[in-house]
LUMTIMI-49164 format. One record per residue: x, y, z of N, C-alpha, C, O in turn; residue in three letters. Coordinates in steps of 0.2 Angstrom, whole numbers, padded with zeros to 4 digits, always signed. Layout:
BEGIN
XYZXYZXYZXYZala...
END
This chain:
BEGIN
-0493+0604+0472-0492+0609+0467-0487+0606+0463-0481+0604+0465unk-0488+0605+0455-0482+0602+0451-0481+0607+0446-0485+0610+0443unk-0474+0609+0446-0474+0614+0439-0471+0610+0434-0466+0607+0437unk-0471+0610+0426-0467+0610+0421-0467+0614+0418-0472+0617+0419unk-0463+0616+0413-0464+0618+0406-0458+0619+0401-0452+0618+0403unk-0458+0619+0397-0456+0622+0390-0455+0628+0387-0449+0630+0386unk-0461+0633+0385-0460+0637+0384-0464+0641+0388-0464+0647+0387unk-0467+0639+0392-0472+0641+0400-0472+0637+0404-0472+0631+0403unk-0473+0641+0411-0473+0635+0415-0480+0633+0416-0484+0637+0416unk-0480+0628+0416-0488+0625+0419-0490+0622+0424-0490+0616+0424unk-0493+0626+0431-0496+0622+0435-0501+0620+0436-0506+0622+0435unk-0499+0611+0440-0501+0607+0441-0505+0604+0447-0502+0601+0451unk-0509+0603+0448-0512+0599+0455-0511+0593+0454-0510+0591+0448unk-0511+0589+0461-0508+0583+0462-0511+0576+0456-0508+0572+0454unk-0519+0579+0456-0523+0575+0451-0520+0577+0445-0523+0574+0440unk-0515+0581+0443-0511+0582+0437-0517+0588+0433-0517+0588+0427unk-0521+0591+0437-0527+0594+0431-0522+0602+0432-0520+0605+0437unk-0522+0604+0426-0520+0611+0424-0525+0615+0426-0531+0615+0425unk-0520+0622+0433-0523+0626+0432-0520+0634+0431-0523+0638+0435unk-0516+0636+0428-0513+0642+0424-0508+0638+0422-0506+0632+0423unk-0504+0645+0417-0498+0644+0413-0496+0653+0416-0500+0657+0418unk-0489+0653+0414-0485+0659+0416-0481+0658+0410-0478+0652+0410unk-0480+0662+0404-0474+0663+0398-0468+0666+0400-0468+0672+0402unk-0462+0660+0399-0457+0664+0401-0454+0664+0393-0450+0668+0393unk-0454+0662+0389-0447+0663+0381-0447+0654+0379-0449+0650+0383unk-0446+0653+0375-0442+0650+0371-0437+0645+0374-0431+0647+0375unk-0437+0637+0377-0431+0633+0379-0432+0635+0385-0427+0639+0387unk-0437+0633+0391-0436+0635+0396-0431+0630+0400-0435+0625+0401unk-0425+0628+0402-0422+0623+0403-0424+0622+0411-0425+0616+0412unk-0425+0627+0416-0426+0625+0422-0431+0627+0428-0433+0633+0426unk-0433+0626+0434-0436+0630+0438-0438+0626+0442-0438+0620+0440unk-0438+0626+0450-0441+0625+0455-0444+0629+0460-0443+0635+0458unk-0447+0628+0465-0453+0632+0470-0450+0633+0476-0447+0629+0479unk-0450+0640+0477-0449+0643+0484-0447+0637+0488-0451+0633+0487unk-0440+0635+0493-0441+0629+0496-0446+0627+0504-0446+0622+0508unk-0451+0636+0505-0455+0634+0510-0462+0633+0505-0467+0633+0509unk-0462+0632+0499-0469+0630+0495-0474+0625+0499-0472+0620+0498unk-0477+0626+0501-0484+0621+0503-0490+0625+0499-0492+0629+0503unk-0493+0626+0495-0497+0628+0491-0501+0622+0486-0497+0619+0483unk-0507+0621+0485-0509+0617+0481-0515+0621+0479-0519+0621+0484unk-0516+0625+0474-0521+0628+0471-0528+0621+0470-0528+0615+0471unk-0533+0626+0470-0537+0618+0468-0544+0620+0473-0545+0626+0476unk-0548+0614+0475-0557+0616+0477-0553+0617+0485-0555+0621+0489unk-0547+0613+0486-0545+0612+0495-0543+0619+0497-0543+0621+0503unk-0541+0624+0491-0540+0631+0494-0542+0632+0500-0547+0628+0502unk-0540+0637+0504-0545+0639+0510-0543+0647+0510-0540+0649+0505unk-0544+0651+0514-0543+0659+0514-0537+0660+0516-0534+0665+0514unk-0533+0657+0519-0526+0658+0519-0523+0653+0514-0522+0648+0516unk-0523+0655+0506-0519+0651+0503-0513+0649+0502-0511+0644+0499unk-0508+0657+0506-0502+0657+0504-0498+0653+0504-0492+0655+0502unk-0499+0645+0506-0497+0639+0509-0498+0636+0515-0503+0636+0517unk-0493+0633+0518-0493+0629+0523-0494+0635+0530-0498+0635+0534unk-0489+0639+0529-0489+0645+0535-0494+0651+0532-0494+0656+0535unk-0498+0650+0528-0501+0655+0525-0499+0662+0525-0503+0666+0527unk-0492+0662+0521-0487+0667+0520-0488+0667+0516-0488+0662+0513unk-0491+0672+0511-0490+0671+0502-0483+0674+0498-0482+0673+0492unk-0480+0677+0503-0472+0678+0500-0470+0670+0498-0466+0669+0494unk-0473+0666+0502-0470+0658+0499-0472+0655+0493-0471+0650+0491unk-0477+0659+0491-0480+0655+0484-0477+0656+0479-0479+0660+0474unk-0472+0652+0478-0467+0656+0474-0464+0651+0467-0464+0645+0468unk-0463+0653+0462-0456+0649+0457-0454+0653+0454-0456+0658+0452unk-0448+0649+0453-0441+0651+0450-0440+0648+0442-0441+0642+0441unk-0439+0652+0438-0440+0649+0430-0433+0651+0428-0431+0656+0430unk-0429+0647+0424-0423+0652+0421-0426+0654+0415-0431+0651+0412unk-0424+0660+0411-0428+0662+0407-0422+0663+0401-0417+0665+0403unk-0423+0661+0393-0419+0662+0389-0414+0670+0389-0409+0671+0386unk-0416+0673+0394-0414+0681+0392-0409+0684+0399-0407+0690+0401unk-0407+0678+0401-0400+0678+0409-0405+0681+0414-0403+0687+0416unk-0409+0679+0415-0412+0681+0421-0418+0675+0423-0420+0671+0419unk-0420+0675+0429-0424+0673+0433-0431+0674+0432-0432+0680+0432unk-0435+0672+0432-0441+0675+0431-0447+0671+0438-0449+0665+0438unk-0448+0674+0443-0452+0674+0446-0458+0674+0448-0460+0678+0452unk-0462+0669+0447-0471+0668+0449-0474+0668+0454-0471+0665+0459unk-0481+0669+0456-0482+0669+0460-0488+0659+0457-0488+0656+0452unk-0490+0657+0461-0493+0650+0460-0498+0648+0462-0500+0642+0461unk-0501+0654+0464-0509+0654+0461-0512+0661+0456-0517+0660+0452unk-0511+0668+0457-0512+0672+0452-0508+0670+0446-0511+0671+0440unk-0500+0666+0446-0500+0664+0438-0493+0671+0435-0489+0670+0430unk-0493+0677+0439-0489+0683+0435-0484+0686+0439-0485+0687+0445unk-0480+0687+0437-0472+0690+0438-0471+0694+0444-0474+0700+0444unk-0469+0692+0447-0466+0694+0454-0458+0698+0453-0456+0703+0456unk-0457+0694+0449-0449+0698+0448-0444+0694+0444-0444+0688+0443unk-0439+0700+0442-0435+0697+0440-0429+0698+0441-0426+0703+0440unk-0424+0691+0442-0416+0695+0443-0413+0691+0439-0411+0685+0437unk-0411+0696+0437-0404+0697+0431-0398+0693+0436-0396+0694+0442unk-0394+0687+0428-0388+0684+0432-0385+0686+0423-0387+0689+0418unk-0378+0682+0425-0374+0685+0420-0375+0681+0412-0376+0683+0406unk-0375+0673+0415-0376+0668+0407-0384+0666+0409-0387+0666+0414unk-0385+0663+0403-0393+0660+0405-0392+0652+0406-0389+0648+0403unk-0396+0650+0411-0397+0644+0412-0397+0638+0406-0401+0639+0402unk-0394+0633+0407-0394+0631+0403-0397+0621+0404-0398+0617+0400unk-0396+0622+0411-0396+0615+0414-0403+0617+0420-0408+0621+0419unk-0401+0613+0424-0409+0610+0429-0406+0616+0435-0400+0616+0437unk-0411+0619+0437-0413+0624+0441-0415+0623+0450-0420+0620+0451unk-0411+0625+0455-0415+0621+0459-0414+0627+0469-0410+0632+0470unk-0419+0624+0471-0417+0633+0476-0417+0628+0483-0421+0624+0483unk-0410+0629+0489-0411+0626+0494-0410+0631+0498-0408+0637+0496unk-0411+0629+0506-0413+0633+0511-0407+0634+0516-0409+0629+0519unk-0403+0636+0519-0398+0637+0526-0400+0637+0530-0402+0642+0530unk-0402+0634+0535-0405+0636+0541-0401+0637+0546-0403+0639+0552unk-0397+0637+0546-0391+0639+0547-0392+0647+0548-0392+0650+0553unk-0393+0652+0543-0395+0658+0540-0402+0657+0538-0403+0664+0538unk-0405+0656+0536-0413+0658+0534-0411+0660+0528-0416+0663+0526unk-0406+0659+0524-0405+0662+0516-0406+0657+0513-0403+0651+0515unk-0411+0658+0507-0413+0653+0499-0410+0655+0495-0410+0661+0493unk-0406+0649+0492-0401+0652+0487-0404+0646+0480-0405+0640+0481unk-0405+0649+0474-0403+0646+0468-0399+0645+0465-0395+0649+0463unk-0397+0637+0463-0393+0635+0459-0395+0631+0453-0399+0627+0452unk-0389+0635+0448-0390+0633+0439-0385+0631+0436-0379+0632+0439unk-0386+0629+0432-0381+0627+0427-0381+0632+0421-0386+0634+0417unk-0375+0635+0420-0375+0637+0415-0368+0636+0409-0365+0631+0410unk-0366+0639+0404-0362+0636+0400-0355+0638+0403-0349+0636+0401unk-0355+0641+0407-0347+0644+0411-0347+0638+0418-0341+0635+0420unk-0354+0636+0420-0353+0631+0424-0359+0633+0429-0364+0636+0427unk-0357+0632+0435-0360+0633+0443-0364+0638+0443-0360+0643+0442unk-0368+0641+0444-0372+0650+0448-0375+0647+0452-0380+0643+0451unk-0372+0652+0458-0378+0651+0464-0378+0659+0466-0373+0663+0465unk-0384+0661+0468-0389+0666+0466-0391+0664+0473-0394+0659+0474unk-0389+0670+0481-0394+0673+0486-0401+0676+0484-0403+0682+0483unk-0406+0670+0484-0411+0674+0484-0413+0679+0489-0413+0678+0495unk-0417+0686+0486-0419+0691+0488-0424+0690+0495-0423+0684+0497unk-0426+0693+0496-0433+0692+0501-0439+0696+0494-0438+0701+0491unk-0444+0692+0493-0447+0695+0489-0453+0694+0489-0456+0689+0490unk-0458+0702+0489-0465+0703+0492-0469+0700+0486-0469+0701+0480unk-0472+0697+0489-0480+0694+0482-0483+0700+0483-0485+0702+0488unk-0485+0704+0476-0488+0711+0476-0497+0709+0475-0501+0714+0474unk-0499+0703+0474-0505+0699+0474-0509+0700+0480-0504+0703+0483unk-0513+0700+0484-0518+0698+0489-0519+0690+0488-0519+0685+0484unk-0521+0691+0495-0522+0685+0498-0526+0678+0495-0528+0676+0500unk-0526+0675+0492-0530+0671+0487-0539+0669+0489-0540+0668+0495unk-0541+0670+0488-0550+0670+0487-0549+0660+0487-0546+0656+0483unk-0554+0659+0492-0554+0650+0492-0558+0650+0485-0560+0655+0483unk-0559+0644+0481-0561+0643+0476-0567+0640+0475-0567+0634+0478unk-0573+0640+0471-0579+0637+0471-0580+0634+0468-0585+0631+0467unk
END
């Protein structure tokens, strides 16, 4: 799964063919994928698509959104999972690493004050389970 975007995010399978877009605003500066992401939308689907562990709480990305908040997707439904409010809006490159140490996924951004690192939540995919695809 590859995501970019601009003014949405666009993902991508490995063959680079688009299969949705999620609108987040205006100047999207950053975003990366849940760090347990194994998800590759696409014909390889199978009935647990939720990823590698077929968890779909991992199907995940992180967008900075022009409006100081986070905006949350799921990566194969394509729609908002959630959203968390931080103080300034990202302004630089977006990126989420994992503790193992703790089992806690934190985000980190850039923003015009400097550094935000951001404890991500535990966050339920309110989607079902992904249908393999024909």
């Amino acid at each position: 799964m590859r995501a970019a975007g601009t003014d949405s995010t666009y993902y991508l399978d490995e063959g680079l063919r688009l299969w949705g877009t999620s609108a987040v605003g205006s100047a999207t500066p950053g975003m990366d994928m849940n760090y347990n992401h194994n998800f590759e939308p696409g014909p390889s689907c199978a009935v647990n698509c939720g990823g590698g562990s077929g968890n779909i709480n991992e199907r995940m990305v992180f967008t900075a959104s022009p409006d100081t908040s986070i905006r949350v997707f799921d990566t194969f439904f394509f729609n908002q999972q959630k959203k968390i409010a931080i103080r300034d809006p990202i302004i630089g490159p977006l990126r989420v690493a994992f503790d193992a140490t703790s089992g806690q996924q934190y985000l980190f951004g850039i923003t015009t004050r400097g550094l935000v690192v951001v404890s991500l939540p535990t966050i339920t995919n309110i989607n079902p389970q992904a249908p393999p695809r024909r």
